[in-house]
C-alpha positions, 0 to 999 in steps of 0.5 A: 080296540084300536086297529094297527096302521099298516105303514107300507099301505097308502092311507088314501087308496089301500094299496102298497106304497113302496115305503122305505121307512124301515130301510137302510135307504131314504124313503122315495117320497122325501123327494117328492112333493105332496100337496097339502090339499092331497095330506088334507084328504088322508083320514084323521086316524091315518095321518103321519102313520103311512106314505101316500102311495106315488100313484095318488100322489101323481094322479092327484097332481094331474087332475085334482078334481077327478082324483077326489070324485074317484075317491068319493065314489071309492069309500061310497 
């Protein structure tokens, strides 16, 4: 059985991730910079299936190093 990917779920931290995928308008993460260090901590089965949510995105560039401790700690 394969489990569906909820594309307006940010695949790092299960929260809503405002996508505009399916909209008439641009989704707000084609102008925004997502480190390959941060994709690189998105689980191998949610890869290009969902947008990382702004608030990962803006807690990660602020503080790596705190933001995957958090992150360990969270799936722990």
């Amino acid at each position: 059985m394969f489990d569906k990917i909820n594309e307006k779920i940010c695949p790092i931290c299960g929260k809503d991730n405002n996508c505009m995928a399916h909209s008439d308008e641009p989704c707000w993460c084609l102008s925004v910079e997502i480190p390959q260090e941060l994709l690189d901590l998105i689980p191998e089965s949610k890869k290009k299936k969902a947008c990382i949510c702004l608030k990962c995105i803006r807690d990660f560039k602020d503080d790596p190093g705190k933001f995957i401790n958090e992150r360990i700690l969270y799936n722990s």
